[in-house]
N, C-alpha and C positions, 0 to 999 in steps of 0.2 A: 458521701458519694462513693458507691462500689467501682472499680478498676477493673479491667478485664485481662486476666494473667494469662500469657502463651506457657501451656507445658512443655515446651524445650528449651523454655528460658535457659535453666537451671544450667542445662549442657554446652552453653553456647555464649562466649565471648561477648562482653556488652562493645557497643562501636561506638564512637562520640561522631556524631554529625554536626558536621561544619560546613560553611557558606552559608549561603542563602535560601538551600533547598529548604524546605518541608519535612517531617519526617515521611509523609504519604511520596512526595516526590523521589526521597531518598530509595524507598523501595522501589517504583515505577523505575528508576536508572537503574537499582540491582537487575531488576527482570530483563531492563532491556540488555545489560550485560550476558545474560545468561543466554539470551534468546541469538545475541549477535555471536557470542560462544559457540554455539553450536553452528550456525552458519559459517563462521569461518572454520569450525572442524569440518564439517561435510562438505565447501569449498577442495578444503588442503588434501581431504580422504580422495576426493574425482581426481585433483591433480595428479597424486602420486600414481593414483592407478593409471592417469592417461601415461607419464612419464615411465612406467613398469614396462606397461604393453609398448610405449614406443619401441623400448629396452628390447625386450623382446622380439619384437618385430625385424630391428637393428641387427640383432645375432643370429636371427633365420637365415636376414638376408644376404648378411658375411659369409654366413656358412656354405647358405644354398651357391651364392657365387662359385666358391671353392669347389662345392662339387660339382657343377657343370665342366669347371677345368679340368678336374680330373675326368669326368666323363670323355669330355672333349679325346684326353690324351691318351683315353684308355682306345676313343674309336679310331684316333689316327694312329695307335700301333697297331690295332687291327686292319686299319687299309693297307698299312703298308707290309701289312705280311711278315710283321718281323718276328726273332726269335720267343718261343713262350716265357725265358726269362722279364727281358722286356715288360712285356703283356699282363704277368704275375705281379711286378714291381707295379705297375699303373693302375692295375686291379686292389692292391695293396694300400695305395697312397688312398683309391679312392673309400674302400671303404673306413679308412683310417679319418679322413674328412666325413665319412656319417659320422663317425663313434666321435668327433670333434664336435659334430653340430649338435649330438641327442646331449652330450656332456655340455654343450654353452649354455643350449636351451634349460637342462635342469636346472643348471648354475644361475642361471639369468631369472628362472620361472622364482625360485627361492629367494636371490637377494629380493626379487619385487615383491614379494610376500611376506619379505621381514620389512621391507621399507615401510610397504603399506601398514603391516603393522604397527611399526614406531609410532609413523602419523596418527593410526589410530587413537593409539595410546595417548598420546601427546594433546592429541584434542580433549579425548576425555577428561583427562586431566584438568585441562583449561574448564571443561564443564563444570565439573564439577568442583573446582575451588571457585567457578560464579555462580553455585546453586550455594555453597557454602555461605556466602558472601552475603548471597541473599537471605538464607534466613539466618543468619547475624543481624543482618540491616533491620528485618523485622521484629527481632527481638529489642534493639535498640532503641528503633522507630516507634515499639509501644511502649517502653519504657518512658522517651521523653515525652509522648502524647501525653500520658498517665502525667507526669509531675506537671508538663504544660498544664492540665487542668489543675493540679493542685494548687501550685501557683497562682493559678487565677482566681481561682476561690477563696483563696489567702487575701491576696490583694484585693478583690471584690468584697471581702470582709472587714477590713480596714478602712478600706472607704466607706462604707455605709456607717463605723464607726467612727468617722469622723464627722459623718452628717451627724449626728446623733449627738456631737460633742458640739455643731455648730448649729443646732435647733437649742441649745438648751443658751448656747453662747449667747441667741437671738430673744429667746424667754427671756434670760437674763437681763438682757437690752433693755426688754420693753419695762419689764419689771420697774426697772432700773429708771427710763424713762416718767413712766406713769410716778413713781415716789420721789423724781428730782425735784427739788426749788425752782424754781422760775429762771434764775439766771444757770442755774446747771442746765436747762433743758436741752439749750443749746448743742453741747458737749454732750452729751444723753444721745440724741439724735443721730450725730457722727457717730456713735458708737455703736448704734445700731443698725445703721446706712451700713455703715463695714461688715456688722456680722451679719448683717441680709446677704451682703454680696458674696461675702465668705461662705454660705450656707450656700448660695446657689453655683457656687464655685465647684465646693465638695459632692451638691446633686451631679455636675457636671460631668466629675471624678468617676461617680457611681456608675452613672451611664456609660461612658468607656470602659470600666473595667468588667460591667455583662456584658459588654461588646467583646472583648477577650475570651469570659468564659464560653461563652458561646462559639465562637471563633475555634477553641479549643476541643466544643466539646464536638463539633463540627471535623476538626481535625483528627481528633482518636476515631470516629466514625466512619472516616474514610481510610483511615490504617488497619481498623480489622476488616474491612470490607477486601483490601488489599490482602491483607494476612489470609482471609479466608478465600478467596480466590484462585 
């Protein structure tokens, strides 16, 4: 029976799967890993940007505060007519509160755009060690499909050989029967009653174990379908 080999096998970590998944299922949670990966990167991506802009937002409005007071103080020494020193100094403060607010705003605009970046970073990351993840899992995943069939083919071959050893056990029987004496036949009979039942024992065997290869081969079929998907 031919196996169907992934070309990145070679480059890629084998996994051992444990529990009770499947190896088809085992891929099906990588994916869903992946797929939740990314949703909580483009989640945490929205967040930081809302938490930027708030940032932002925050430093406008400190600022902008500040210079409405300076304005304020700039027009109440102009009502009250006082000296141009005065006038100069509140003119001074105020545009000294622009050159504060255009430097927060810079300041503020950059850290949000290194945060956002981190985040980015940070998710991809996470991506891509569960794209990773995933085709490991797939390599894995055909890996034990591939022995799962061999296995069963092993063991499907063993049984049938042992039918084979208990048709002949039952030949032997009747053989055995048909040339006893009269008071053996008895004993002949038992002997054959067993390897009838033995025989149909080992048919039994047989039948289970195509239920396996099948089962198996059924399982590798949905891992490449997986794989190739």
């Amino acid at each position: 029976m031919s196996f169907v080999k992934l070309s990145s096998a070679t480059a890629l970590a084998t996994l051992i799967l444990v529990g009770c998944q499947t190896n088809s299922e085992s891929i099906e949670e990588a994916r869903k890993e992946v797929d939740q990966a990314k949703q909580e990167g483009q989640q945490q991506i929205a967040e930081a940007r809302q938490d930027a802009a708030a940032e932002i937002r925050e430093t406008r409005r400190v600022g902008t505060e500040q210079i409405k007071e300076e304005m304020q103080d700039v027009e109440e020494t102009l009502n009250k007519g006082e000296i141009s020193e005065d006038l100069n100094e509140e003119q001074r403060e105020l545009a000294e509160a622009r050159r504060e607010l255009n430097k927060a705003l810079a300041e503020a605009k950059m850290a949000a755009k290194e945060d956002v970046k981190e985040v980015q970073k940070a998710a991809q990351e996470r991506v891509t060690a569960a794209r990773e993840n995933l085709a490991e899992t797939k390599v894995a995943a055909l890996k034990n499909a591939n022995e799962g069939i061999s296995n069963a083919q092993k063991e499907l071959t063993k049984e049938q050989e042992d039918v084979k050893e208990a048709e002949k056990a039952v030949a032997d029987a009747k053989t055995k029967l048909e040339q006893a004496a009269e008071k053996e036949k008895e004993d002949a009979r038992d002997e054959l009653k067993n390897a009838e039942e033995s025989l149909k024992s080992e048919k039994q065997d047989v039948m289970e174990a195509e239920k396996k290869l099948e089962k198996a081969n059924q399982e590798l079929k949905k891992v490449q379908s997986l794989i190739d998907a």
